[in-house]
N, CA, C and O atoms as a Tinker XYZ file with bonds, in Angstrom:
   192  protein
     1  N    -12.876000   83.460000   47.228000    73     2
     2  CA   -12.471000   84.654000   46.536000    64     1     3
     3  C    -11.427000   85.376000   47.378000    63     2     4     5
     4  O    -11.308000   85.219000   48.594000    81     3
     5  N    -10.628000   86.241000   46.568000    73     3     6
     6  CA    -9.440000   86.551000   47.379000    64     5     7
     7  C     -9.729000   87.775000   47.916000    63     6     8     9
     8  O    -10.743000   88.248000   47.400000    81     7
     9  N     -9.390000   88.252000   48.486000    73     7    10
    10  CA    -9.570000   89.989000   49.536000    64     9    11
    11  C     -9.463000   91.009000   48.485000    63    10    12    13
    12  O    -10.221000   91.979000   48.495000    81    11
    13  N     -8.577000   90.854000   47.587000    73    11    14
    14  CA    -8.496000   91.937000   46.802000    64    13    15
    15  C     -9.942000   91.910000   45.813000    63    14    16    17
    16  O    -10.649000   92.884000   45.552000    81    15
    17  N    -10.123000   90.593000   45.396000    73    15    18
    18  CA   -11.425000   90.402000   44.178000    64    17    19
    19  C    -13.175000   90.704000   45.193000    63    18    20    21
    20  O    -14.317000   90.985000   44.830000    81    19
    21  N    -12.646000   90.499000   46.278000    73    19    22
    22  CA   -14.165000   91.254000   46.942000    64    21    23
    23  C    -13.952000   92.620000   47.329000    63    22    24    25
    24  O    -14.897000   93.328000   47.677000    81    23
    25  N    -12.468000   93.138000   47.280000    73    23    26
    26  CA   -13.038000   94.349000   47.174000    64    25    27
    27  C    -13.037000   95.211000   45.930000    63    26    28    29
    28  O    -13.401000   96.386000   45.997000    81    27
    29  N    -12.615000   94.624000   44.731000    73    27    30
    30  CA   -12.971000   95.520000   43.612000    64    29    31
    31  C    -14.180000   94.670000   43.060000    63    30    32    33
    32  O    -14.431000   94.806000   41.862000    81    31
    33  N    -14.936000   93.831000   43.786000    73    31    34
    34  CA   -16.274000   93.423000   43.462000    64    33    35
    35  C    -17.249000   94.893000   44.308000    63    34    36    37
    36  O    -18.114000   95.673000   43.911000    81    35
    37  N    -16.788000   94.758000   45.137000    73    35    38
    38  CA   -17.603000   95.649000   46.206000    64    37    39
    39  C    -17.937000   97.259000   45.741000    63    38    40    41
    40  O    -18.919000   97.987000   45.889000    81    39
    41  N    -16.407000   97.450000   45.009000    73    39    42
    42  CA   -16.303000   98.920000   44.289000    64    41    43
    43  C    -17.237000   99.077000   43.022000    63    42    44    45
    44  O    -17.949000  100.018000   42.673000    81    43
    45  N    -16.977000   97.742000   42.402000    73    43    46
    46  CA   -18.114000   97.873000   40.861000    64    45    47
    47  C    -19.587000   97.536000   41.317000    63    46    48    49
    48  O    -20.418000   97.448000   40.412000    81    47
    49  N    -19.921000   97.378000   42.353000    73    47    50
    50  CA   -21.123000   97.208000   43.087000    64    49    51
    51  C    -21.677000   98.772000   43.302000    63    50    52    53
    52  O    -22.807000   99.233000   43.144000    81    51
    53  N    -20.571000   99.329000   43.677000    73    51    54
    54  CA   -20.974000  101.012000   44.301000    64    53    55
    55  C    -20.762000  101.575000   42.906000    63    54    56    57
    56  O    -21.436000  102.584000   42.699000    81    55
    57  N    -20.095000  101.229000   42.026000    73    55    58
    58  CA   -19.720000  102.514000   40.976000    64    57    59
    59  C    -21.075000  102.119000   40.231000    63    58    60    61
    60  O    -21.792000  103.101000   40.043000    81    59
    61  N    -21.723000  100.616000   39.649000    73    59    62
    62  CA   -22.955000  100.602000   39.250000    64    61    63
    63  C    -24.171000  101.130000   39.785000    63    62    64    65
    64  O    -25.139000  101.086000   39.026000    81    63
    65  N    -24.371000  101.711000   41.132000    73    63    66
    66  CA   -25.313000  102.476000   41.642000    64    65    67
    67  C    -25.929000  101.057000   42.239000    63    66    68    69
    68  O    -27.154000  101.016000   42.349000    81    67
    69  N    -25.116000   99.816000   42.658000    73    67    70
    70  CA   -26.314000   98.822000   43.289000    64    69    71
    71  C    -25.956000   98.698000   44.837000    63    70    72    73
    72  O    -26.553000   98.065000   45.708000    81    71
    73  N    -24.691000   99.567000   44.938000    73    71    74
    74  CA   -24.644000  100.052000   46.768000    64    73    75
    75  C    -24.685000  101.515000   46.970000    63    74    76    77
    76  O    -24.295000  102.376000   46.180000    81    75
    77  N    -25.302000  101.704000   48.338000    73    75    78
    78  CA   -25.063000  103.311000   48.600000    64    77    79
    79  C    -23.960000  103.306000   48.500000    63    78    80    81
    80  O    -23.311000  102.500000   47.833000    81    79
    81  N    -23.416000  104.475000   49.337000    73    79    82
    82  CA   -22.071000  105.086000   50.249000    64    81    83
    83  C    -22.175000  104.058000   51.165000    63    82    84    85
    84  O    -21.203000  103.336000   51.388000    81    83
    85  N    -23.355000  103.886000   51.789000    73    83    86
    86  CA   -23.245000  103.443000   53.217000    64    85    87
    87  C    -23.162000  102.460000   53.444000    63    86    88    89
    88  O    -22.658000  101.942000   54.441000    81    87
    89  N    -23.987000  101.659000   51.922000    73    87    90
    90  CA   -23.905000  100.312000   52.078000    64    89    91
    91  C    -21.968000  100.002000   52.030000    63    90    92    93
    92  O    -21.365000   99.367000   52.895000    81    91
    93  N    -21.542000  100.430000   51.208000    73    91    94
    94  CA   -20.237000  100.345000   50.376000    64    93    95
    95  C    -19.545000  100.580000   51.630000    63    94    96    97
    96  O    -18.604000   99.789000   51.698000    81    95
    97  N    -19.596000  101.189000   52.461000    73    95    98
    98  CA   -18.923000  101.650000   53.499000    64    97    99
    99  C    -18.830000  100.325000   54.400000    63    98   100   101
   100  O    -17.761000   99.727000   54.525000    81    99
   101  N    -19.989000   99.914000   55.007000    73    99   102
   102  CA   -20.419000   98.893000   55.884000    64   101   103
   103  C    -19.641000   97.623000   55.200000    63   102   104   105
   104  O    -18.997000   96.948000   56.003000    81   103
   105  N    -19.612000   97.264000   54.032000    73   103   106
   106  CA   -19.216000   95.865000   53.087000    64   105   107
   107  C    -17.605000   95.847000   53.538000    63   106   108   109
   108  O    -16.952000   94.931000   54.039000    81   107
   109  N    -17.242000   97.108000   53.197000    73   107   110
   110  CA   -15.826000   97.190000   53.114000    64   109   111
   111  C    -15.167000   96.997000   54.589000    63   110   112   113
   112  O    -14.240000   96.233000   54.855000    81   111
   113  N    -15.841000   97.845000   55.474000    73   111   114
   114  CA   -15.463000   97.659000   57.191000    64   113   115
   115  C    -15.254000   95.902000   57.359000    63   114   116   117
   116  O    -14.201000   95.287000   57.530000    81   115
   117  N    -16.855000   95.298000   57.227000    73   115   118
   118  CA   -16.408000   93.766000   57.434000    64   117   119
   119  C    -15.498000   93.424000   56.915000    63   118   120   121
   120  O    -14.610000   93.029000   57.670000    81   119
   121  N    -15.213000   93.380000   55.442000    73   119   122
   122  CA   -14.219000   93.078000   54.684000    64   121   123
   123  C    -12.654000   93.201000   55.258000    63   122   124   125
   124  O    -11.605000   92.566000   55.151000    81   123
   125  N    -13.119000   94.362000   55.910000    73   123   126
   126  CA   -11.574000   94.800000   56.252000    64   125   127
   127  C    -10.827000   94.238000   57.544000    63   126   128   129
   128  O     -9.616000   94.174000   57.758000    81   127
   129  N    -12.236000   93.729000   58.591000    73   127   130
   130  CA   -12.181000   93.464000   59.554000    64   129   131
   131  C    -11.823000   92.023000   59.876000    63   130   132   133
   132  O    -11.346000   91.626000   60.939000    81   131
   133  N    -12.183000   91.149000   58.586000    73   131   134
   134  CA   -12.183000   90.072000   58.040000    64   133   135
   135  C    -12.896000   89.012000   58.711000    63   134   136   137
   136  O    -12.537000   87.928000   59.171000    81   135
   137  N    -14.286000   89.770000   58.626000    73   135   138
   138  CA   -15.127000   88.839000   58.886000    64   137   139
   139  C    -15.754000   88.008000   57.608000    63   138   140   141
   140  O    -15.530000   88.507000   56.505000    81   139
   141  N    -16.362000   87.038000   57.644000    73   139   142
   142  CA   -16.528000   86.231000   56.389000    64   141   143
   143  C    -18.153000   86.182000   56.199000    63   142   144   145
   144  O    -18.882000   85.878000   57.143000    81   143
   145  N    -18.649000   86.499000   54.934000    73   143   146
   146  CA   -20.213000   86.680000   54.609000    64   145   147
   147  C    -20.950000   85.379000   55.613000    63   146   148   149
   148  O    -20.557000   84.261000   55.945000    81   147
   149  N    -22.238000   86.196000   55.888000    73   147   150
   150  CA   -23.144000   84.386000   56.010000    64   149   151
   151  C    -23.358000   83.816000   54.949000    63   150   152   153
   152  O    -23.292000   84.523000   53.944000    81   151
   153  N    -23.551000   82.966000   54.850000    73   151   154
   154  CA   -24.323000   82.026000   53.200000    64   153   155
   155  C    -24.899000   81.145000   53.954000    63   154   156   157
   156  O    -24.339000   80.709000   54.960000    81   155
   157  N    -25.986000   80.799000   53.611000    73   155   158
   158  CA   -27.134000   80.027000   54.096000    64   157   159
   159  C    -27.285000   79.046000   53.205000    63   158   160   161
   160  O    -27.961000   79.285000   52.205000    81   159
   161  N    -26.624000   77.605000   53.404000    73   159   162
   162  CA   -27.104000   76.257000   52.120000    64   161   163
   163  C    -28.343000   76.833000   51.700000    63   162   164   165
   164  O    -28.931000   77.609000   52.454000    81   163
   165  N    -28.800000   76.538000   50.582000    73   163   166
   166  CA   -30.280000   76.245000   50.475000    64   165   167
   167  C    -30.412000   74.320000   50.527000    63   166   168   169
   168  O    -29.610000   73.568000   49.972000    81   167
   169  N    -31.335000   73.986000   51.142000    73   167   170
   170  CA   -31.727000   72.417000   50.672000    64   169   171
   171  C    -33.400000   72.127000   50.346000    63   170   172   173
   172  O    -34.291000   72.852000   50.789000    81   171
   173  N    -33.561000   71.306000   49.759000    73   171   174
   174  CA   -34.509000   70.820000   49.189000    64   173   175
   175  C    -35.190000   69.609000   50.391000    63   174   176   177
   176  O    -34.526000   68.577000   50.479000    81   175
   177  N    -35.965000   69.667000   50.942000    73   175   178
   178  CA   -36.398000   68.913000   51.780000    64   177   179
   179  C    -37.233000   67.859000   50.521000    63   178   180   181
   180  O    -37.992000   68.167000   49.602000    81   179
   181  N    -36.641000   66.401000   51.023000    73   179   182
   182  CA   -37.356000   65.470000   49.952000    64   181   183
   183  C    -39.073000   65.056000   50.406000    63   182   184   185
   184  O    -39.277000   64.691000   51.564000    81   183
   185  N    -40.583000   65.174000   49.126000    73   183   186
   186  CA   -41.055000   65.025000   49.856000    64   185   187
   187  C    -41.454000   63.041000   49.412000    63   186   188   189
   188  O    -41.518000   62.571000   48.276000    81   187
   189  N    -41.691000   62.132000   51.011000    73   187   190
   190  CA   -41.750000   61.100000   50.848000    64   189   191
   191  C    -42.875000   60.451000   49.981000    63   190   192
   192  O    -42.902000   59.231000   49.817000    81   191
């Protein structure tokens, strides 16, 4: 996703009431700082 689409993701996140201020604040700093989210694979451990 491009810099601009996470941050008017980030804004309709705060304008829907599903971030504080603070959260919204904190999202945007990384963002800005350009650090990149964690994401954690999920995997399915097979069982034998």
């Amino acid at each position: 996703m491009s810099f601009a689409s996470e941050l008017e993701n980030l804004a309709s996140l705060w304008d829907r009431g599903d971030l504080s201020q603070a959260e919204f604040e904190k999202a945007k700093e990384r963002l800005l700082s350009g650090e990149v989210p964690e994401v954690s694979p999920t995997t399915e451990k097979s069982q034998p």
